[in-house]
C-alpha positions in Angstrom: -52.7 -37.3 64.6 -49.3 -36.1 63.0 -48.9 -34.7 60.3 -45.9 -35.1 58.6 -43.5 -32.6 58.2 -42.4 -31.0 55.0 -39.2 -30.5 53.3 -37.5 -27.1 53.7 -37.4 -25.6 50.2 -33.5 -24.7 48.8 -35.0 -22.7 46.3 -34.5 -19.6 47.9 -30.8 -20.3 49.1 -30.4 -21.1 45.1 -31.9 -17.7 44.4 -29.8 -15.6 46.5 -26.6 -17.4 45.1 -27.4 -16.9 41.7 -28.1 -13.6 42.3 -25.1 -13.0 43.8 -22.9 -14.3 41.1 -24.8 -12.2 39.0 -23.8 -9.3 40.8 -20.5 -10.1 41.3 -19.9 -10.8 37.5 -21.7 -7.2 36.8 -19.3 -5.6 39.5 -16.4 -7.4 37.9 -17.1 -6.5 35.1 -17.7 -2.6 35.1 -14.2 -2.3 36.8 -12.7 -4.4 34.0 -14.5 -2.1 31.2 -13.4 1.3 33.5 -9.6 -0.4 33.7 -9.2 -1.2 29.5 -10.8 2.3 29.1 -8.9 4.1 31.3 -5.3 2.3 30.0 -6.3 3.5 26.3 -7.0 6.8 27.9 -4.5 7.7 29.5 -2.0 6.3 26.5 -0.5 3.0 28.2 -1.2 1.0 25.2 1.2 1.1 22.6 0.1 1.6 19.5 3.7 1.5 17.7 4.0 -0.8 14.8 7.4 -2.1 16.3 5.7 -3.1 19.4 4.0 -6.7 18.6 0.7 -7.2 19.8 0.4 -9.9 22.7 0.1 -13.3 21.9 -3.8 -13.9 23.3 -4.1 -10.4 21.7 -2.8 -11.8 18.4 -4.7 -15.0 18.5 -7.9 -13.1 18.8 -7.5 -10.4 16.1 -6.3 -13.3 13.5 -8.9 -15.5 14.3 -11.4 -12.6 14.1 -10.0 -11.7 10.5 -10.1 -15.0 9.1 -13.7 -15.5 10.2 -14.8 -12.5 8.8 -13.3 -13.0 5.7 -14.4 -16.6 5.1 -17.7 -15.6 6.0 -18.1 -12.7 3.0 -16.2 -15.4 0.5 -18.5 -17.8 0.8 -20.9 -17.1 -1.8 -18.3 -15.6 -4.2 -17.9 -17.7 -8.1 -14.6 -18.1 -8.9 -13.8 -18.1 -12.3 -11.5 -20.0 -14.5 -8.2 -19.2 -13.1 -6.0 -20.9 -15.8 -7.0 -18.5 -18.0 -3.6 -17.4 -19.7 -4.6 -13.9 -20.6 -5.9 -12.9 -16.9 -2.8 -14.3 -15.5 -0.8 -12.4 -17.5 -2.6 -8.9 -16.7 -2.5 -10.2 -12.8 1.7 -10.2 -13.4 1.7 -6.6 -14.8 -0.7 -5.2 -12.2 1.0 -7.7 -9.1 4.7 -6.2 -9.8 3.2 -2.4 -10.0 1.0 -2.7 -7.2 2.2 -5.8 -4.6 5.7 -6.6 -4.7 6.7 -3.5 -2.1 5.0 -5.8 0.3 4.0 -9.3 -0.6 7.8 -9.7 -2.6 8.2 -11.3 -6.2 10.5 -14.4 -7.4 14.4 -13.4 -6.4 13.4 -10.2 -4.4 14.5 -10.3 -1.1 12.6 -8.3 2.0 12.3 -4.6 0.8 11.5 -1.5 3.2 8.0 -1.9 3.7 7.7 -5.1 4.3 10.0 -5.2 7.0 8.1 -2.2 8.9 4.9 -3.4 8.3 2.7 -5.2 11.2 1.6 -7.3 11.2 3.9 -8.6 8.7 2.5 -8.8 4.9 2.8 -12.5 3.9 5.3 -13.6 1.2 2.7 -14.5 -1.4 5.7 -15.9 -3.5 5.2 -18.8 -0.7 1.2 -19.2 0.0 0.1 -17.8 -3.1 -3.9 -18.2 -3.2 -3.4 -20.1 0.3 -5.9 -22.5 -1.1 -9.2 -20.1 -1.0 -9.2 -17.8 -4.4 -12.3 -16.6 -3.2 -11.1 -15.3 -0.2 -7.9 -13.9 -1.3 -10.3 -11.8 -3.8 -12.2 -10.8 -1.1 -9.3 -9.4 0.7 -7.6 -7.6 -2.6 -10.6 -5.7 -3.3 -11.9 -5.2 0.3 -8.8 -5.0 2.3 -8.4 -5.1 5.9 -8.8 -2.3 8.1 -5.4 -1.8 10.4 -3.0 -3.7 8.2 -1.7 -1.8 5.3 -3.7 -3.3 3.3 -5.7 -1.3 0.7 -9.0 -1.8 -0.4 -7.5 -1.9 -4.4 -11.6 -2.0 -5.5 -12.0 1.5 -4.9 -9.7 2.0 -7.8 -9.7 -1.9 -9.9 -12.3 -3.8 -11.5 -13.5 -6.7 -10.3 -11.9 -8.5 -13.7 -8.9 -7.1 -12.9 -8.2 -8.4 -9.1 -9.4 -11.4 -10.8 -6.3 -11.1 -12.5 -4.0 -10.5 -9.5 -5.7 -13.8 -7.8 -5.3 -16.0 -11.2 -1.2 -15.0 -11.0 -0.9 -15.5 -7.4 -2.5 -19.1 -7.9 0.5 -19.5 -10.1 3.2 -17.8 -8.3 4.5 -20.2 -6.1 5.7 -22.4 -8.9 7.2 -19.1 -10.7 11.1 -18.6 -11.0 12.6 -15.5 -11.2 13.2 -15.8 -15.2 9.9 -16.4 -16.0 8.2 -14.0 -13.4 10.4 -10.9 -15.2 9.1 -12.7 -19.1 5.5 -12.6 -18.0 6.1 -9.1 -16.4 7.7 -7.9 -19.6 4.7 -9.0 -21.5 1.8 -8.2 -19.8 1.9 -4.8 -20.5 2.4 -3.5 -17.5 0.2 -1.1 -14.9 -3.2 -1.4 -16.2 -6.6 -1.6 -14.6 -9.5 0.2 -16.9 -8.7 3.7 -15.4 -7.0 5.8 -11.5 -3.7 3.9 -12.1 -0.2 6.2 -10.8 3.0 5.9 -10.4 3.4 6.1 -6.7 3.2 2.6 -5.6 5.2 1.4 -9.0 8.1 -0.7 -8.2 9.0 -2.0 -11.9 12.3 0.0 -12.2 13.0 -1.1 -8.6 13.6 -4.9 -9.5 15.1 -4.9 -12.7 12.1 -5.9 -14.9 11.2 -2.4 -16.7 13.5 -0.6 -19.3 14.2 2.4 -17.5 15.4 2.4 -13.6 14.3 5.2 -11.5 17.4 6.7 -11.4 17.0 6.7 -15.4 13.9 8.3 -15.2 14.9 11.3 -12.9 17.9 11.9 -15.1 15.6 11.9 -18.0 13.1 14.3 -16.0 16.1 16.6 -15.6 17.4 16.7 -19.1 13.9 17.3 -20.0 13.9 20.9 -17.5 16.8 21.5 -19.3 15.7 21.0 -22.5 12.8 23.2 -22.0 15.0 26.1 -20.4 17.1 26.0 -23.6 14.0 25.7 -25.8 12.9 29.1 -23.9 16.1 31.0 -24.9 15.9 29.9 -28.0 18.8 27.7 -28.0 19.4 24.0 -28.6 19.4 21.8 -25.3 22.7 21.5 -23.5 24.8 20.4 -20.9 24.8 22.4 -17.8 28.4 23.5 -19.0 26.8 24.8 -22.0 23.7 26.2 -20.4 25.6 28.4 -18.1 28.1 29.7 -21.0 24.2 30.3 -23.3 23.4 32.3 -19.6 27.0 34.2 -19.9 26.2 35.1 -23.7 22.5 36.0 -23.3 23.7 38.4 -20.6 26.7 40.1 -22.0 24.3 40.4 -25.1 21.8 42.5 -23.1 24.7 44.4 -21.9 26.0 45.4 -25.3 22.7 46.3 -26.2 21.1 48.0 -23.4 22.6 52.0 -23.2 21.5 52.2 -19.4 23.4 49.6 -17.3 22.4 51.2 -14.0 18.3 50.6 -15.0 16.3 48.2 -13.2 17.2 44.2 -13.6 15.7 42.3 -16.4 13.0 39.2 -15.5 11.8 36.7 -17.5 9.2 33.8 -17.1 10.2 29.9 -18.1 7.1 28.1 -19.3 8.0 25.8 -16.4 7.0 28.6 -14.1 10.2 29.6 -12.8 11.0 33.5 -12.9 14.8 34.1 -14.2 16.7 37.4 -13.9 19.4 38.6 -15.8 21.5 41.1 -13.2 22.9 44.3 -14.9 
């Protein structure tokens, strides 16, 4: 009797090929990992912000920002942003803090936000871009690698609330009525850690004083205080240096030993003055 024969397994052909690919994919990719660290390593990638990012490279970082933000929005409540009042603080605290990079109503590219990259958007365009709760998110978290600050380290949450209530609004703002609700929203003011540093006001024509303005005032105010120091009224520099002339042929007339050491004095703005003999 015969008995039948049986069919040659394939399992173990399948096993050895899937082990294979396995081993090829590990092999691959060790030398890819090896290759990407040794191009950062030895400085081939170029880390300038005037060198754009590649395209695939792009893609993936935007795609991976966007996701991450729209994931920690989610569960944030917006709050009534027609409020009148919080738009109005958002204007002051926008043109203080923003405008350097994310541009106002009639401003035109400024410095930064032509060297920036990526490239800040012109929130005078998107706004909001249609998620309040994400451009919140990104005001008070920022984004690492951007230029973007995390302004929550230094703002209440009320107050970006503020900024995001404005820029829902901003799209439809002209020029004229960007400056009037800039004029009266009292300006640069978050509950506390505000400076000057990132104020633009006197750079687009919507505080009283230009910056020029205030460093003249700044200087007349040295002045002042030199003046004040010699007992004298503030000058001109004209003036001050004929007060110097005076003070030192004074000190001549009344000291009977020219040839003694040089007399010093101390301003109360720290500098040290001599008089020569």
């Amino acid at each position: 009797m015969r008995h039948a024969s049986l069919p040659v397994s394939g399992c173990g052909s399948e096993n050895f090929n899937m082990k294979r690919t396995i081993t090829t994919l590990l092999v691959a990719g060790t030398f890819g990992s090896a290759a990407v660290l040794g191009t950062a390593y030895f400085g081939l990638v170029n880390v300038g912000a005037d060198d754009p990012h590649f395209p695939a490279v792009h893609s993936f970082l935007a795609m991976a920002r966007d996701r991450s933000i729209e994931v920690r929005a989610r569960d944030i409540e917006v709050p009534d942003l027609k409020n009148a009042a919080l738009i109005k603080a958002g204007a002051g605290n926008y043109n203080a803090m923003c405008i350097g990079c994310h541009l106002a109503p009639g401003v035109g590219q400024t410095e930064l936000s032509q060297a920036l990259y990526p490239s800040p958007p012109d929130l005078t365009k998107v706004g909001v871009g249609g998620d309040p709760a994400a451009a919140f998110w990104t005001i008070k978290h920022g984004i690492k690698a951007t230029g973007m600050p995390a302004w929550g380290k230094s703002m209440g949450d009320e107050y970006i609330w503020g900024i995001v209530a404005f820029l829902n609004q901003l799209p439809q703002i002209n020029p004229e009525q960007y400056k009037a609700l800039v004029a009266t929203s009292g300006g640069h003011k978050h509950g506390g850690g505000e400076s000057d540093m990132h104020n633009h006001e006197g750079q687009h024509g919507v505080s009283s004083r230009a910056e020029h303005g205030d460093h003249d005032e700044a200087a007349d105010d040295d002045h002042a205080q030199a003046a004040h120091d010699h007992g004298t009224a503030p000058a001109g520099s004209a003036q001050a240096a004929d007060h110097h002339g005076d003070h030192n042929a004074a000190e001549a007339h009344s000291d009977p030993h020219p040839a003694s050491s040089p007399k010093t004095h101390v301003h109360k703005d720290g500098k040290e003055h001599t008089h020569a003999n």
